[in-house]
Each structure stands twice: as C-alpha cells, then as structure tokens.
N, C-alpha and C positions, 0 to 999 in steps of 0.2 A: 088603671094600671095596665100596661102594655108589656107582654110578655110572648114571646115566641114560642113556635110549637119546641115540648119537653125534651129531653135527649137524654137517652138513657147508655150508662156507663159501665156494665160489669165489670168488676174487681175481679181479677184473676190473684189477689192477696187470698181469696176465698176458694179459689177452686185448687183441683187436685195437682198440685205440682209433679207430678209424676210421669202424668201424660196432658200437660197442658196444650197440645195441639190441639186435642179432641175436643178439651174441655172448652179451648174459643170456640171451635169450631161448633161447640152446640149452641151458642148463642149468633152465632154469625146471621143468621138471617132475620134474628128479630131486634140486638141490641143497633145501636146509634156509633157508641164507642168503644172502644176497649179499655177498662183503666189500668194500669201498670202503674205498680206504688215500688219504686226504690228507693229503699231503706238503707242507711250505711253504718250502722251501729256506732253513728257521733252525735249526729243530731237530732237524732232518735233511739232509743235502748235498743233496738232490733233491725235485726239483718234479713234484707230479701234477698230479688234479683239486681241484676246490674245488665248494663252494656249488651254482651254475647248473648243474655238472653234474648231482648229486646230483636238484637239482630237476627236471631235464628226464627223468632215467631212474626219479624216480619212478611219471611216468604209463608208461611201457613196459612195464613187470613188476607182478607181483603178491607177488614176491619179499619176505619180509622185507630191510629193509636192515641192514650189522653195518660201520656204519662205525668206523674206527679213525683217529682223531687223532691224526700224527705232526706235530703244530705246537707254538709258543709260544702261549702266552697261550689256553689252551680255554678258560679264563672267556669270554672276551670272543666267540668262535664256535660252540663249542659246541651252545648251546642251539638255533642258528639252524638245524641237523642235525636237530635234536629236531623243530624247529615246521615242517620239511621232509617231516618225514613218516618218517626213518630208529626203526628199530624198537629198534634198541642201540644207544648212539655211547658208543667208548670214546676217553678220553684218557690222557695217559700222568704217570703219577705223579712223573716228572723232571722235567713242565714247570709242575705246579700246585701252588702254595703249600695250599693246602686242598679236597683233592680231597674229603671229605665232603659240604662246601658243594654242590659243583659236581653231587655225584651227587644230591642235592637238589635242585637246579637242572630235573636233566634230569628228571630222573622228573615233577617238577609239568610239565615243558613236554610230559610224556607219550612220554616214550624210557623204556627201560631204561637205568640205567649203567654202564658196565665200565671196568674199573682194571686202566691198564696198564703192565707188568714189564719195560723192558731186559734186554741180555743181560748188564749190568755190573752190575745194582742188585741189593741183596738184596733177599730176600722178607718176610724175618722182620719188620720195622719195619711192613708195611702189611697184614699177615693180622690184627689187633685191628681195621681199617676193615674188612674183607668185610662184614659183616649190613651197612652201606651200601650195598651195591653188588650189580648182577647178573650180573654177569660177570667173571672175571679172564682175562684177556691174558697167557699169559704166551711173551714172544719166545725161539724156538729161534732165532733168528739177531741180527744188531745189524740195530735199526731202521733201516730208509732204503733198501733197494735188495732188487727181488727176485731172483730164481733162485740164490741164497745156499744154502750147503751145511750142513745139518741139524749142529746139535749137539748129541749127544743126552745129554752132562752139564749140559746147564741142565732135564733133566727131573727135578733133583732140587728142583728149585722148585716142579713141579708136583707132585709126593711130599708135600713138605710143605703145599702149599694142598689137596691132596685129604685129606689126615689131618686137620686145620683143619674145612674144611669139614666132613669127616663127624663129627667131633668136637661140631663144634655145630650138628650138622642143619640145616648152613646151606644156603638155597634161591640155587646159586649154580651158573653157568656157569665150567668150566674150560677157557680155551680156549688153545690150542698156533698160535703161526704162523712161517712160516718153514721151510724145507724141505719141507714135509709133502708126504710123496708113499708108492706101496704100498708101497714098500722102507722108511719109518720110521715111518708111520702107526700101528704096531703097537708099536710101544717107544713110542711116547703116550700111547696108550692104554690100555696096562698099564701106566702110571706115574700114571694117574687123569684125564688128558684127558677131556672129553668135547665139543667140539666143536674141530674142525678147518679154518684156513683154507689150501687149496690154492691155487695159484698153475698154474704151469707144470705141474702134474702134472692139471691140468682142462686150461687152456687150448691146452697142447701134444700132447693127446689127439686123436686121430682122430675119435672122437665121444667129446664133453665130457660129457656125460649119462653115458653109459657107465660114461666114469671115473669118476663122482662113485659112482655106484654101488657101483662097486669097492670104491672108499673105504671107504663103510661098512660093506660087510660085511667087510671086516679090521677096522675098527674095534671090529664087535661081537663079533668071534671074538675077537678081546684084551682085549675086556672083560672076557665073560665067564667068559676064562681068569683072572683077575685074582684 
C-alpha cells in the first residue's frame, strides 16, 4: 500500500475562539494544515465561523488553509473560500447536486477540492468522481459537533478509497476527521489515511506543537507498518 508522507490538520473547532490568532499561531510551525469547519446550522445542528472569519485569519498565519464545508448549498459559497485565499475547501457530497461541477469551480478560483463522506453515506457511488478531486474527507464521526468519540468501523471507507486510489495512481489526499487523537491515529493510518484533522487532541494539549508532532510520527510508524 503506497501512502504519502501524513499531514496533519489542527481543528481550530477545538481551540480558544477568543483569541484564535494565537491559538494558530501556536501550532504554526509544527502543523501541515489548518482545518476550518464551517457550520451553518442547516445541514448540520450547529453554528461556527463563516467567510470574514476565514478572511481575517488569513493575514495571521502562513498556514495552509483545509476548510471543510459542513453547509447547504456550496455551490453558492464555496468558491468565495477559494477567492479567500483557503488552500483546500472541501464540501460535503450530501449537500451537492453535482460535486464535479463544483470541484471545477474551485480549482479555476485556485483551491484545491475535497469530497466530502458522512458517517451514514456510502463510498462506493463517489470513488468513479475521485481523479475530480484532491482530497477525500472521510468522517470518523457524524458531521456537526466536535469532541465526538472515534469510530473506527467507518475506516472501512477509507480501505476502499486507498485501494481506489492506488489502483488508479490517483494524486489524491485521504483525509480522516473526527476523533483523531494518539490513541486512534494509528488504526487511520494503517487503513490508508494520509492526512489527519485533530481537534481536542491539538487544542487540549499542554503545548499544541508538541502534540501535532506526536501525531505524526505515529502516523508515520503506521504507515510504514502498513
């Protein structure tokens, strides 16, 4: 199984919204990305940030951005992530009529795109889209709320998009979010993960750097036991 080196994701859903500058900024030189989860209290029961965040924490960091669109209708916002400056923005394949479209969309407004998995959906209907897209999402918890408790039967979805993917030597991010922390990071990653969005397991950390750290070298000890 061929698996790129890990990339790790802090979840600022997890850190101190108060003085979120800081809080990137303590991982700034250890994480990979930043993850940005906007919420719209439709297509998920819960409300985060939106847009003018996004924009303002652009100039702060130097971080890639890996936002994840838990709303309705990404057609219509989407792209506005894109011309913001976020460096992934994924949406989620239960709210878009034609996610191909949309991953078109993003790539000319100069994002990457990622395609993203509920814990309810199968896989099977959307791995014939992947050479679309640059990243798959796939949710170890039900979208909408974090510090959620890792399920590690939905890595059978990530089993079948890494056989997929290596199958068709497709240039594609497999990303795990929801629970990720030391204790499961390692059963993701020996199921074909390669990038991980941490939450509470960065942000609840004594020193968040640290932890991200951590992260990846279990990440890449499971890899390469893989």
């Amino acid at each position: 199984m061929t698996v790129p080196p890990p990339i790790i994701a802090p979840s600022i859903l997890a850190a101190d919204f108060s003085r979120l500058a800081e809080e990137v900024r303590a991982v700034e030189d250890a994480a990979d990305w930043l993850h940005v989860d906007v919420m719209d209290n439709h297509f998920v029961p819960n409300l985060t940030i939106g847009l003018p965040v996004v924009q303002s924490l652009r100039a702060a960091t130097k971080l890639p951005f890996d936002v994840h669109l838990m709303i309705t209708d990404p057609h219509r916002w989407a792209p506005g992530y894109a011309d913001a400056g976020a460096y992934n923005v994924t949406f989620h394949a239960e709210a878009c009529d034609d996610p191909v479209a949309l991953a078109r969309d993003l790539r000319a407004a100069g994002a990457r795109a990622g395609l993203a998995i509920d814990r309810d959906t199968p896989i099977e209907p959307y791995l014939d889209l992947l050479p679309s897209f640059d990243t798959l999402l796939v949710m170890t918890i039900k979208a909408g709320f974090g510090g959620q408790r890792f399920l590690p039967q939905l890595l059978d979805k990530v089993r079948a998009a890494r056989r997929h993917v290596n199958a068709g030597h497709l240039e594609l991010r497999i990303e795990v979010d929801g629970g990720i922390a030391a204790d499961t990071i390692e059963q993701a990653a020996a199921a074909g993960a390669d990038a991980f969005v941490a939450g509470t397991a960065v942000y609840g950390a004594d020193d968040p750097a640290e932890a991200v750290r951590r992260l990846r070298g279990l990440a890449e000890r499971a890899a390469a036991g893989a």
